[in-house]
Backbone as CSV, one residue per row, in Angstrom:
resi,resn,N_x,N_y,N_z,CA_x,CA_y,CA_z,C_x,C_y,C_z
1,UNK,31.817,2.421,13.654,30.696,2.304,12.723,30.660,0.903,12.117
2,UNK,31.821,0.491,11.368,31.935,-0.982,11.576,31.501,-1.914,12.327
3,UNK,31.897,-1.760,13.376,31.521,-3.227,14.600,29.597,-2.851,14.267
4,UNK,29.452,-1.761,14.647,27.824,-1.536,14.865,27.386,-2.131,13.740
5,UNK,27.720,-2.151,12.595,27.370,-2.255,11.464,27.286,-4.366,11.466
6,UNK,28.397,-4.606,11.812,28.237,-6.197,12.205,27.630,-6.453,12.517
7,UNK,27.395,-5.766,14.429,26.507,-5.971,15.164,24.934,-6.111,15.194
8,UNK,24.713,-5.165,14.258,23.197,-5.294,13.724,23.009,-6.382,12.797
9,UNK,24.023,-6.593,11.881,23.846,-7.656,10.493,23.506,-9.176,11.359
10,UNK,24.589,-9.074,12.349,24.699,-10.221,12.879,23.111,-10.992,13.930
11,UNK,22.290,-9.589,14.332,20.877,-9.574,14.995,19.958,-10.161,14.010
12,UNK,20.298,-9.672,12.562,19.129,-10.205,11.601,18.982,-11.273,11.256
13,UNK,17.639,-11.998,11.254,17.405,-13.305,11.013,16.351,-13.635,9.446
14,UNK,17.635,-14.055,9.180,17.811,-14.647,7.758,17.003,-15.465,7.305
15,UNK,16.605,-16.159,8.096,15.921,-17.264,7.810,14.753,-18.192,9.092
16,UNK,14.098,-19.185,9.339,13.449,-19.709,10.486,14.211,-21.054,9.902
17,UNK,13.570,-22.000,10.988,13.800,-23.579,10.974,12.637,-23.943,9.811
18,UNK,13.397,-24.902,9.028,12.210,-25.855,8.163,10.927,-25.882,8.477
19,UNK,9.799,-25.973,7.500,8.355,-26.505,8.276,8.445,-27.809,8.719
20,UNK,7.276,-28.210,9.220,6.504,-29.749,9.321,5.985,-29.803,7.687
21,UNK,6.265,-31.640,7.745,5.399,-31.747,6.846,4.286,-31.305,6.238
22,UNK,3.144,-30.755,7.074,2.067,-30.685,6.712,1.792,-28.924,7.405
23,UNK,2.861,-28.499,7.289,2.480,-27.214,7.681,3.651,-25.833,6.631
24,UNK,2.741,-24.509,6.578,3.680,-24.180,6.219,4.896,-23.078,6.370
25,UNK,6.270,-22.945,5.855,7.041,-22.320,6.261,6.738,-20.746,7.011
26,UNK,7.256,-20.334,7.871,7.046,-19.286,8.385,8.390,-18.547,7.748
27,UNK,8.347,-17.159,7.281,9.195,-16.592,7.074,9.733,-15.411,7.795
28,UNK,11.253,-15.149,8.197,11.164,-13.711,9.199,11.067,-12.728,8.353
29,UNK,10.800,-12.048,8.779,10.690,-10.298,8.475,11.279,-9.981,7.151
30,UNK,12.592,-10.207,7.319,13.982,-10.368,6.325,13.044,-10.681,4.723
31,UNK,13.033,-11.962,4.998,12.694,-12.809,3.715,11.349,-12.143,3.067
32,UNK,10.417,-11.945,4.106,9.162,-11.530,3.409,9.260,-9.950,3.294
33,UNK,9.845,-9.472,3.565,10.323,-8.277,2.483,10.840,-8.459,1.430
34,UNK,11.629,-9.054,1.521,12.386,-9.475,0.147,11.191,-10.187,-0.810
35,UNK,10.919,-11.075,-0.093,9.353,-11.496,-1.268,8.346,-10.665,-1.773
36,UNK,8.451,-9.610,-0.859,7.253,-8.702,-1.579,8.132,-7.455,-2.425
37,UNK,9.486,-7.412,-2.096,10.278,-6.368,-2.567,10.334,-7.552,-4.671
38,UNK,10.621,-8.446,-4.108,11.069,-9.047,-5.420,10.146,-9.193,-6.893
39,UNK,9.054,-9.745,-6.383,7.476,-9.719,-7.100,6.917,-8.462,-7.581
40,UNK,6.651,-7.700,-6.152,5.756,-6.430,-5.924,6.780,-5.387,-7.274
41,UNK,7.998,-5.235,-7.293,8.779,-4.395,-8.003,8.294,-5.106,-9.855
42,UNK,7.823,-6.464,-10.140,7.548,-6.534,-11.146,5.991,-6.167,-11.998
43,UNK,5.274,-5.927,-10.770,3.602,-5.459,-11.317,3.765,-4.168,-12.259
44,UNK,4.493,-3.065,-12.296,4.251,-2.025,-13.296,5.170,-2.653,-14.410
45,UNK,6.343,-2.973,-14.658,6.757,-4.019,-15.919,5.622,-4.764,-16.509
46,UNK,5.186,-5.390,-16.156,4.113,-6.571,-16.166,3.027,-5.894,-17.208
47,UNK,2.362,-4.479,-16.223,1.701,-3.913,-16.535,2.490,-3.073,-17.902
48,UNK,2.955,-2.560,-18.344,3.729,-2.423,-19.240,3.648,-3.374,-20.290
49,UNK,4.304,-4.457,-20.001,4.878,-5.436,-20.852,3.506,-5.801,-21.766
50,UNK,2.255,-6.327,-20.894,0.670,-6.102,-21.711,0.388,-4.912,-22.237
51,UNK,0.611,-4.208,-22.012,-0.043,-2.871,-23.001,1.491,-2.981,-24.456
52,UNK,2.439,-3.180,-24.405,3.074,-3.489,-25.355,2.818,-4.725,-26.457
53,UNK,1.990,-5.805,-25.625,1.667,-6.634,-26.486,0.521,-6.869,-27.572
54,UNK,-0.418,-5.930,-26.529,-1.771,-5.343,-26.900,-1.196,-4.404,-27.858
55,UNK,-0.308,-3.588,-27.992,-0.419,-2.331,-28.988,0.485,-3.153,-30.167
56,UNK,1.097,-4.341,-30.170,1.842,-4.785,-31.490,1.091,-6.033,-31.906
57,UNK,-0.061,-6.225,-31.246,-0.969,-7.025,-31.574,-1.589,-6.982,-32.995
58,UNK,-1.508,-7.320,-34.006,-1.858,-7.073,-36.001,-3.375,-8.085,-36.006
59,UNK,-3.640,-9.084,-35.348,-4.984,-9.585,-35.537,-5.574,-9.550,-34.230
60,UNK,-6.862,-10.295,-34.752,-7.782,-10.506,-33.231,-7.004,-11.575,-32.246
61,UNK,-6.875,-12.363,-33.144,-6.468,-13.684,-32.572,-4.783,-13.370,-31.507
62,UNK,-3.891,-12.610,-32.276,-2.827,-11.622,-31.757,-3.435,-11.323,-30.479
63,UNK,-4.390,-10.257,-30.376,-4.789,-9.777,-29.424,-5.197,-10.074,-28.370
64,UNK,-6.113,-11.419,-28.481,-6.703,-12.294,-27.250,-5.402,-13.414,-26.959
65,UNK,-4.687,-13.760,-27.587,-3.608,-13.830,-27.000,-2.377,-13.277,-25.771
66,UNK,-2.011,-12.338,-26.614,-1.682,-11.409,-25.971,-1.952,-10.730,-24.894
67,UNK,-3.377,-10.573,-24.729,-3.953,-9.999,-23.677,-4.111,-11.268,-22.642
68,UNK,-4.727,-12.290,-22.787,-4.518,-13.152,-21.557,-3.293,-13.596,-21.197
69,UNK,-1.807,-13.665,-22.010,-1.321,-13.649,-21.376,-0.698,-12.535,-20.411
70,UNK,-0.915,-11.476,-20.954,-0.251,-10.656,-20.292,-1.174,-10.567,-18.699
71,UNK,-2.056,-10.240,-18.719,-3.104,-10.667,-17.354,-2.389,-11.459,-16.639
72,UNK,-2.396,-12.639,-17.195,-1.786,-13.472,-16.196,-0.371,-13.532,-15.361
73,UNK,0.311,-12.703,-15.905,1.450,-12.233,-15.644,1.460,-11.170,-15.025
74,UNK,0.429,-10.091,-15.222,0.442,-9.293,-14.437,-0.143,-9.920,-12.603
75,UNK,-0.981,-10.733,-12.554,-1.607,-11.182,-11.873,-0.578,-12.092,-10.815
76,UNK,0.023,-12.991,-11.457,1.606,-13.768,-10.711,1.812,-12.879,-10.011
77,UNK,2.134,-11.546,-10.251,2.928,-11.074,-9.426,2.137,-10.428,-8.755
78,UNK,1.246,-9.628,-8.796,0.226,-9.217,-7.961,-0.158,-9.721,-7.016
79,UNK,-0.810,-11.065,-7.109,-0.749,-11.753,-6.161,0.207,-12.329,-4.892
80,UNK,0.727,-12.591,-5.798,2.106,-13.206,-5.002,2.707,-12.076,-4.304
81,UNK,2.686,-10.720,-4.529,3.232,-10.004,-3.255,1.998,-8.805,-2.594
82,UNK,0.635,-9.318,-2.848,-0.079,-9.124,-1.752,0.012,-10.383,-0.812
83,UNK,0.142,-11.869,-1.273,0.076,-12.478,-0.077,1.126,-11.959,0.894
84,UNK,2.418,-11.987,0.218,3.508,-12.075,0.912,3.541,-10.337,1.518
85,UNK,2.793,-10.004,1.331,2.616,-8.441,2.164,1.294,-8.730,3.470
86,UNK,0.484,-9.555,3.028,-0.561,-10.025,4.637,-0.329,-11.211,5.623
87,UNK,1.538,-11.472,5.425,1.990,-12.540,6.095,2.672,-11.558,6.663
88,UNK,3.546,-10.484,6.488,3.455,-9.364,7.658,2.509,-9.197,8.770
89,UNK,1.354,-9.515,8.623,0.788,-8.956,9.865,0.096,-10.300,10.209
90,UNK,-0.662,-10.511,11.220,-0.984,-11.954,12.044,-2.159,-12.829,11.335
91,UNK,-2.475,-13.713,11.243,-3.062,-15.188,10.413,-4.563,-14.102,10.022
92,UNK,-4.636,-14.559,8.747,-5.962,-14.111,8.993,-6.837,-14.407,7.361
93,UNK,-8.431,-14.521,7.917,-8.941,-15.739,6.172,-8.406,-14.760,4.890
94,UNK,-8.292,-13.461,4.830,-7.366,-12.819,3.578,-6.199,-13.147,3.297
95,UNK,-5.152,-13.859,4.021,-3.779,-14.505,3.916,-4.190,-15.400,3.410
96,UNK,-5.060,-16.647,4.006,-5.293,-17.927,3.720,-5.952,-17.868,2.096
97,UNK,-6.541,-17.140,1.671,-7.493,-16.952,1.030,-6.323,-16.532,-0.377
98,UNK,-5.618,-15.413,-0.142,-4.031,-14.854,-1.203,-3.132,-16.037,-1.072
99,UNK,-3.280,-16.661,-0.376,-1.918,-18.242,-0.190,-2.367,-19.254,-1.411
100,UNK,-4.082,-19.694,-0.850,-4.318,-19.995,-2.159,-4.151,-19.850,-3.327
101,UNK,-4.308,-18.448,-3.327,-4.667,-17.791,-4.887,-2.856,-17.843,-5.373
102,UNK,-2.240,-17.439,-4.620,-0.742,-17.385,-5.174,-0.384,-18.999,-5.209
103,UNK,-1.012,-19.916,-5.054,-0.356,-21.200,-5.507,-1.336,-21.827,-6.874
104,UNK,-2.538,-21.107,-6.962,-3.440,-21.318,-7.992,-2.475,-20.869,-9.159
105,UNK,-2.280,-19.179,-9.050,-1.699,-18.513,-10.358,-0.275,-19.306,-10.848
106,UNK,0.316,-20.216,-10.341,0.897,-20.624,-10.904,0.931,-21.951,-11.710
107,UNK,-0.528,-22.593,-11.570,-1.083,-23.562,-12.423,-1.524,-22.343,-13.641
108,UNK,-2.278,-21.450,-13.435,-2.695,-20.529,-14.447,-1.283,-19.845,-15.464
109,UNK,-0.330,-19.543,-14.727,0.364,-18.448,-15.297,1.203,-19.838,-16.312
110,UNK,1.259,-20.905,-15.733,1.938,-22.418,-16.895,0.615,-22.622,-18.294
111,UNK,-0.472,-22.225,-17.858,-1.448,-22.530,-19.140,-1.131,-20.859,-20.078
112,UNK,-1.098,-20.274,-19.282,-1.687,-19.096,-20.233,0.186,-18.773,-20.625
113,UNK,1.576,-19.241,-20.695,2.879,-18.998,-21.194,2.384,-20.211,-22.140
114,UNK,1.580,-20.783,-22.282,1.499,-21.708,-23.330,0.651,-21.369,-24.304
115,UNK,-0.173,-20.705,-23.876,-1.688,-20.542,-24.791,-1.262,-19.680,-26.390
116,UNK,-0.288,-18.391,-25.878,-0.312,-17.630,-26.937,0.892,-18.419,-28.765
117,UNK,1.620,-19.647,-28.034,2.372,-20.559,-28.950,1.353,-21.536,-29.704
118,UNK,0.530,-22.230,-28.855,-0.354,-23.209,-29.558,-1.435,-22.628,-29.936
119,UNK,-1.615,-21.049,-29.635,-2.657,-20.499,-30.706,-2.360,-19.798,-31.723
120,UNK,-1.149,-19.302,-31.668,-0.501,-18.580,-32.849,0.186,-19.263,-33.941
121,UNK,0.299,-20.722,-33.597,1.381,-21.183,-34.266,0.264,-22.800,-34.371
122,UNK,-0.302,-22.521,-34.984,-1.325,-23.856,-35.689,-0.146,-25.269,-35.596
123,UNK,0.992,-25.313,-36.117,1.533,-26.416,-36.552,1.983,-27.212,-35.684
124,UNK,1.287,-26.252,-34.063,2.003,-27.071,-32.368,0.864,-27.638,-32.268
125,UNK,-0.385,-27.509,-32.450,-1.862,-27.987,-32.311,-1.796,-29.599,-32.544
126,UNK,-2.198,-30.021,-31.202,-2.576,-31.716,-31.826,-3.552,-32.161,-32.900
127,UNK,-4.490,-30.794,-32.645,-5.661,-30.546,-33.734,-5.361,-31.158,-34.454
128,UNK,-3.785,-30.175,-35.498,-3.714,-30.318,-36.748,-2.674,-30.991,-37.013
129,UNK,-2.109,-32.493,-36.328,-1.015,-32.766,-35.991,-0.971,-34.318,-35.293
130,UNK,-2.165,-34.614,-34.798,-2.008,-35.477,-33.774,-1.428,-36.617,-34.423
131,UNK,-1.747,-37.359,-35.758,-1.229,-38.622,-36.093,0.001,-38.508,-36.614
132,UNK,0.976,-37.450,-36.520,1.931,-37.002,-37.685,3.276,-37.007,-36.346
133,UNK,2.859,-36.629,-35.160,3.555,-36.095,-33.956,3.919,-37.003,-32.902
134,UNK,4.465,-38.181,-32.712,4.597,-39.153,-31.918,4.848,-38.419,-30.193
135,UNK,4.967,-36.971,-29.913,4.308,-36.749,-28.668,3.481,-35.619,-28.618
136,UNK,2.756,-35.547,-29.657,1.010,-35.564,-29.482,0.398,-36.325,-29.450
137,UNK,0.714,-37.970,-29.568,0.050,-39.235,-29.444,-0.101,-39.276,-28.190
138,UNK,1.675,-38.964,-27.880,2.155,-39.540,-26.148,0.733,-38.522,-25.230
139,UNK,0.748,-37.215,-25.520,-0.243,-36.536,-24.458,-1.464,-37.189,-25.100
140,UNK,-2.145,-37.590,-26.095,-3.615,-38.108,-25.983,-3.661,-39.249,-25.287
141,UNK,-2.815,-40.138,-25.396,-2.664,-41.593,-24.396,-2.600,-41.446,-23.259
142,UNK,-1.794,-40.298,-22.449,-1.842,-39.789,-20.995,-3.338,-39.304,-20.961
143,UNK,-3.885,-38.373,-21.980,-5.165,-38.083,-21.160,-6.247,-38.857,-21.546
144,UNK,-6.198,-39.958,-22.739,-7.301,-40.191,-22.768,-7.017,-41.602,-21.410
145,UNK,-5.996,-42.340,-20.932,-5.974,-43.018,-19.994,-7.021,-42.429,-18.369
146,UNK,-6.829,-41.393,-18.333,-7.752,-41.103,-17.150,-8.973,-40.397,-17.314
147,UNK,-9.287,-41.025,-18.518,-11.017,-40.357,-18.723,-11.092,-39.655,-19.715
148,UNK,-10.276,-38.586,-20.524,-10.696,-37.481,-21.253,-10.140,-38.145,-22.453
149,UNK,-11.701,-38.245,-23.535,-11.568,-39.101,-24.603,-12.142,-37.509,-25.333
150,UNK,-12.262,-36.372,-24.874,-13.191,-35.529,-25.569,-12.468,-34.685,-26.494
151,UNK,-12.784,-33.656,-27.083,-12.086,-32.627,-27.652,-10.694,-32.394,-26.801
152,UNK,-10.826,-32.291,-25.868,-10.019,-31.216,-24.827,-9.065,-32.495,-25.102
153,UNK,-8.586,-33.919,-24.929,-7.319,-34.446,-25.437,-7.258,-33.936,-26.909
154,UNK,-7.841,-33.548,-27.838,-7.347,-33.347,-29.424,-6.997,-31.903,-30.053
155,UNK,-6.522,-31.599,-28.910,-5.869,-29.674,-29.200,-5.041,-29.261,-27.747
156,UNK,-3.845,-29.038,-27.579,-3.253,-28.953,-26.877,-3.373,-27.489,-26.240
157,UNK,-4.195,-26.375,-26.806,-4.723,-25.641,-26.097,-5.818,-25.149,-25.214
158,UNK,-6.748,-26.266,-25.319,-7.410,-26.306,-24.386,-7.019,-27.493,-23.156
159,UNK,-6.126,-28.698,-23.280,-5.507,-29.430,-22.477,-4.524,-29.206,-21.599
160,UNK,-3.848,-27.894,-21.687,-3.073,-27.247,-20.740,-3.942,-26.621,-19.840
161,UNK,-5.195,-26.447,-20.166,-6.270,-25.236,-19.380,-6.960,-26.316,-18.362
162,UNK,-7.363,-27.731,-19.255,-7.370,-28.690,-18.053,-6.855,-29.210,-17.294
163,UNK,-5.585,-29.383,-17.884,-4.236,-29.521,-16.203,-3.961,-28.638,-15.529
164,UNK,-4.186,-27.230,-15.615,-4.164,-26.267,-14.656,-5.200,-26.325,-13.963
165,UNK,-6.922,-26.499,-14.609,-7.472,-26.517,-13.295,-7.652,-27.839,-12.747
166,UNK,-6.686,-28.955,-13.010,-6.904,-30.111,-12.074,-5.803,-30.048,-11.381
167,UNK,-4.736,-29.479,-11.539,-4.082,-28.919,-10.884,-4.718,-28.181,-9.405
168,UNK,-5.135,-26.914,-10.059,-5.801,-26.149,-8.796,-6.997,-26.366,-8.159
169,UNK,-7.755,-27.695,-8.203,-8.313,-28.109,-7.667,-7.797,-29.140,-6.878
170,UNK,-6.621,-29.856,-7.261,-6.136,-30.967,-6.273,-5.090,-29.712,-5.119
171,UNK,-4.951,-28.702,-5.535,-3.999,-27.945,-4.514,-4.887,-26.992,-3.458
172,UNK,-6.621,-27.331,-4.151,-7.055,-26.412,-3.341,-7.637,-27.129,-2.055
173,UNK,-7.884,-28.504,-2.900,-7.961,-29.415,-1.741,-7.234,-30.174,-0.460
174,UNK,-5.963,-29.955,-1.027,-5.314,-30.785,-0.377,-4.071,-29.785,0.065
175,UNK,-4.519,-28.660,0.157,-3.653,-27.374,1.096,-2.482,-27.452,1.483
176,UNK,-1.230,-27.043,1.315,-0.225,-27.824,2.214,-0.073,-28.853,3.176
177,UNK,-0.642,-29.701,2.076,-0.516,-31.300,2.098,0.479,-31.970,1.379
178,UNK,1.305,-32.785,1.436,1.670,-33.799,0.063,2.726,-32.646,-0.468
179,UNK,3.488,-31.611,-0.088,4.071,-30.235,-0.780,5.097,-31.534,-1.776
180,UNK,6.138,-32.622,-1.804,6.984,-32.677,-2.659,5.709,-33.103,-4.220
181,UNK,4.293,-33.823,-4.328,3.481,-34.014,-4.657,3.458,-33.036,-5.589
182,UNK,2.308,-31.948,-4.641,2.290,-30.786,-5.388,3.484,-29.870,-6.326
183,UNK,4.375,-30.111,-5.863,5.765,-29.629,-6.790,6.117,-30.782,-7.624
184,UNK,5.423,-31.683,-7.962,5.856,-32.788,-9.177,4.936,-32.197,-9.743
185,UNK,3.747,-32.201,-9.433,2.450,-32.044,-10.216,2.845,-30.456,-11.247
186,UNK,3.272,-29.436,-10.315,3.850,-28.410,-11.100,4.920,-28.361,-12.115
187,UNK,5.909,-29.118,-12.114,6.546,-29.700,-13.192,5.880,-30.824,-14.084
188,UNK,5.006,-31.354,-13.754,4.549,-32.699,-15.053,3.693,-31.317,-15.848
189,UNK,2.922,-30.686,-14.863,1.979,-29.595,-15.969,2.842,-28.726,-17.132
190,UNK,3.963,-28.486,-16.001,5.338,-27.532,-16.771,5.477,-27.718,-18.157
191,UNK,6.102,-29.462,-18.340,7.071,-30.192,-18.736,6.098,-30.875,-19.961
192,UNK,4.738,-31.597,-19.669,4.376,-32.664,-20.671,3.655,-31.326,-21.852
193,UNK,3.084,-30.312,-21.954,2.335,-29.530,-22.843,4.085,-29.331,-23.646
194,UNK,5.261,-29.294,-23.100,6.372,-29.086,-23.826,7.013,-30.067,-25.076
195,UNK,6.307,-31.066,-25.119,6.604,-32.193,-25.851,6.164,-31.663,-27.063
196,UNK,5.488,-31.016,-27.892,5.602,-31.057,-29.140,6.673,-29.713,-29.944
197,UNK,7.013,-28.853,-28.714,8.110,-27.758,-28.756,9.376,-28.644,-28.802
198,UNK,9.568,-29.441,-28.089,11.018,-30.131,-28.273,11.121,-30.913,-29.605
199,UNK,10.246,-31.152,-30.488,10.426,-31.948,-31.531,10.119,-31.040,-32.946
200,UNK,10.188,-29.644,-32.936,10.114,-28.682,-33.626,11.309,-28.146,-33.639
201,UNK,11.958,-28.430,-34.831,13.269,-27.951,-34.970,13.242,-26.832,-35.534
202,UNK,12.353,-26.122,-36.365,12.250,-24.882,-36.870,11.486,-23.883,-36.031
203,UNK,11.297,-23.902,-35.216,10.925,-22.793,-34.178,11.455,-21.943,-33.526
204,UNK,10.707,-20.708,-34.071,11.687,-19.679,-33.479,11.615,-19.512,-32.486
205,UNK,12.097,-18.955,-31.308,12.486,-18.458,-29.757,12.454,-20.440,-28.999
206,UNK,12.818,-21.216,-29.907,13.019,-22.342,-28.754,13.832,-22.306,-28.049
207,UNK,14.939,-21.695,-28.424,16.127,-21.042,-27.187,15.618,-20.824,-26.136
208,UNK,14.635,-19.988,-26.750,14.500,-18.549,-25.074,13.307,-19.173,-24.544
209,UNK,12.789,-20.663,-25.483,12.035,-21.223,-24.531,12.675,-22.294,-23.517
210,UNK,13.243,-22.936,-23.840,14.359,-23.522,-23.405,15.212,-23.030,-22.070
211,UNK,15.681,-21.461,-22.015,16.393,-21.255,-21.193,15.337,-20.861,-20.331
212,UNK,14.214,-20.599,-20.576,13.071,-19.504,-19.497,12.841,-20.838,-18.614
213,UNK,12.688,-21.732,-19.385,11.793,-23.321,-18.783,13.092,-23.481,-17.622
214,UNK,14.720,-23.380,-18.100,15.642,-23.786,-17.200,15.815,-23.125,-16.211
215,UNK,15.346,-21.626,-16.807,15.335,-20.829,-14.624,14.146,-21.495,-13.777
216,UNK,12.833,-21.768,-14.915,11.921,-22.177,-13.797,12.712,-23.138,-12.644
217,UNK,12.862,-24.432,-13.770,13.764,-25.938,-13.015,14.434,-25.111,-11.785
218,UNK,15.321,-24.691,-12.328,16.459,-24.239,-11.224,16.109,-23.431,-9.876
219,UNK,15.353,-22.783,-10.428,14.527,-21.966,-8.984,13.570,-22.970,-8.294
220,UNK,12.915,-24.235,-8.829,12.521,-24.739,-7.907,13.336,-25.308,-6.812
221,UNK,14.396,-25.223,-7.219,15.556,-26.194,-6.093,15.338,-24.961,-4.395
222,UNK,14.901,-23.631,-5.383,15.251,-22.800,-4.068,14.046,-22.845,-3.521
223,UNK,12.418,-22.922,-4.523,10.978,-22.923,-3.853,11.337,-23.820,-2.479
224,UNK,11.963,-25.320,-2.645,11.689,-26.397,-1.596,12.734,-26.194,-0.658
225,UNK,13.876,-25.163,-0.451,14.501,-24.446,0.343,13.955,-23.627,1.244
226,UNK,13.244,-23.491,1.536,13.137,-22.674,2.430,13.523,-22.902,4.319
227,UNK,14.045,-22.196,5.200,14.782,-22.821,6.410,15.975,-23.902,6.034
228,UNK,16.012,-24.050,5.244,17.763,-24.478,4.590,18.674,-23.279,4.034
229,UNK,17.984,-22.813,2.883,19.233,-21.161,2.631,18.013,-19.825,2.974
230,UNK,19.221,-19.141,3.098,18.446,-17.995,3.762,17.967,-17.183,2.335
231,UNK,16.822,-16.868,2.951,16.031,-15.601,1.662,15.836,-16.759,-0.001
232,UNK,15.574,-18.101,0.146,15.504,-19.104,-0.487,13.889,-18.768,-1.138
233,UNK,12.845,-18.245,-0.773,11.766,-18.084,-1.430,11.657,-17.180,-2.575
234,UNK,12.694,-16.000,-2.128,12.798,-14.570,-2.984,13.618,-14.898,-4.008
235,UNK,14.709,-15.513,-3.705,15.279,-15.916,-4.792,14.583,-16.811,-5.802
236,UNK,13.724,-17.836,-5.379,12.864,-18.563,-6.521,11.668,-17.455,-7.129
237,UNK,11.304,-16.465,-6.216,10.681,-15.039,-6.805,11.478,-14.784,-8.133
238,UNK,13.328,-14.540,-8.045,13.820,-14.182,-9.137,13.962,-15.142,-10.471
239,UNK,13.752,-16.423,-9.748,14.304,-17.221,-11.127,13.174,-17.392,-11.939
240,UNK,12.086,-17.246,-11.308,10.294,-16.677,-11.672,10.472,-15.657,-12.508
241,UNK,10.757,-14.290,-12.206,11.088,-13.014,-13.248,11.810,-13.249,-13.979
242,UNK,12.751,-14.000,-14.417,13.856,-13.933,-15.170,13.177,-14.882,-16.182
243,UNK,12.785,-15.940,-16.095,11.937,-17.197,-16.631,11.081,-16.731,-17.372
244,UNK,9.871,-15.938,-16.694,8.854,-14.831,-17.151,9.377,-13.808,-18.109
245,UNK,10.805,-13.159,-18.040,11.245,-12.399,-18.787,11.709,-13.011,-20.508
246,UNK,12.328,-13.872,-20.220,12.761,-14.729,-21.186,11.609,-15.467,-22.221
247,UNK,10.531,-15.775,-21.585,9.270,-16.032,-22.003,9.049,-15.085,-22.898
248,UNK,8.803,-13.969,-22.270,7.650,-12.911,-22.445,8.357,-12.249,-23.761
249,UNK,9.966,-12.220,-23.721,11.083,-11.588,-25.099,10.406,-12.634,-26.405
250,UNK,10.570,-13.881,-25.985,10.170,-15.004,-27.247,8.582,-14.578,-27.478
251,UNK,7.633,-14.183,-27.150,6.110,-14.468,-27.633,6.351,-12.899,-27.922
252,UNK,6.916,-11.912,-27.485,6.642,-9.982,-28.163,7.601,-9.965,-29.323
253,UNK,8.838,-10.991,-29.795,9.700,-11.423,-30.743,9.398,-12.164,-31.956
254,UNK,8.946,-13.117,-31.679,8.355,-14.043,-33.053,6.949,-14.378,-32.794
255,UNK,6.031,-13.727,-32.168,4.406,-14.568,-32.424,3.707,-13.331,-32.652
256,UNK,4.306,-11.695,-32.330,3.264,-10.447,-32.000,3.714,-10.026,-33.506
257,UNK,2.625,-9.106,-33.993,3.383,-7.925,-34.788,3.050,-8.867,-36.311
């Protein structure tokens, strides 16, 4: 029973060879189970986790918070393991079409883990802040340098909503193109709306913002793995849930209720 037991382990393929540059990874069997096992298992949590936020929600403002983010979270994962459930079966414009959308939701799911802090918590607002905050200066100088002299540089909650969709418009264009590109671009969106959280020393859950932000980092090492370690996508699936989890404890902890 042993040897057989090798014998089969040893048949399964763990992993494929690297992509091309400009093309993208194929995954075996193995992995994209695991991708849809990893994600797909978080949609009723998800779903959960919003109706918990919605029911400890005390204002309006609570509430529309709350509720988009939770959407969006429910949606990450939704998405992300219907694609990875129509890459099971052979090419087709509904894959291409969920490939997109699962690289969109994650420009979305970085605006909307931000939205419910800089709307609940006035004192992160460049609004109310910008000359007082030496990096709320730093983000109006980044955006007003490439054009945006408007409102949308002078409140940091609607300026995360514009780097997500210039984000998902440069990713929708340029398709698995440019991939180390597109994975900077996902960390500068990550990383620069974080600048007025790092200079807030009295904030509560900066920990658990802090450590959620460090699974993202760390799991990207495994996103650009893929055909180097085996089952390297699913695992950045987990450092995604765990990130998301850690998130989601800090905004139902100190911003709901």
């Amino acid at each position: 029973m042993g040897e057989e037991l090798k014998r089969i382990v040893s048949r399964i393929s763990w992993r494929n060879s690297p992509a091309k540059p400009s093309e993208a990874y194929q995954p075996t069997t193995v992995e994209q189970v695991a991708n849809i096992v990893t994600h797909g298992s978080c949609i009723l949590p998800a779903v959960y986790a919003t109706w918990a936020l919605v029911e400890r929600a005390a204002t309006p403002t609570q509430l529309l918070a709350g509720f988009i983010y939770g959407i969006a979270l429910i949606l990450l994962f939704t998405v992300s393991a219907a694609f990875h459930t129509t890459c099971l079966c052979s090419k087709s414009r509904t894959r291409d079409v969920l490939h997109r959308g699962d690289r969109a939701m994650i420009y979305i799911f970085i605006a909307s883990s931000y939205f419910p802090w800089l709307t609940l918590m006035p004192n992160l607002s460049v609004a109310n802040g910008v000359t007082s905050q030496s990096s709320s200066s730093l983000l109006q100088m980044l955006l007003s340098s490439i054009g945006l002299n408007s409102l949308v540089a002078a409140d940091f909650r609607w300026s995360v909503w514009f780097l997500a969709a210039m984000g998902i418009l440069y990713q929708q264009i340029f398709h698995e193109k440019y991939k180390w590109l597109e994975t900077f671009i996902y960390v500068l969106i990550g990383l620069l709306p974080s600048l007025p959280f790092v200079h807030s020393d009295e904030l509560q859950g900066l920990w658990e913002l802090k450590v959620g932000g460090a699974c993202y980092i760390v799991g990207l090492i495994f996103f650009k793995a893929d055909g180097r370690i085996p089952l390297a996508h699913a695992i950045w699936h987990v450092h995604v849930a765990l990130g998301a989890s850690i998130h989601y404890y800090a905004v139902f902890s100190y911003l709901m209720g």
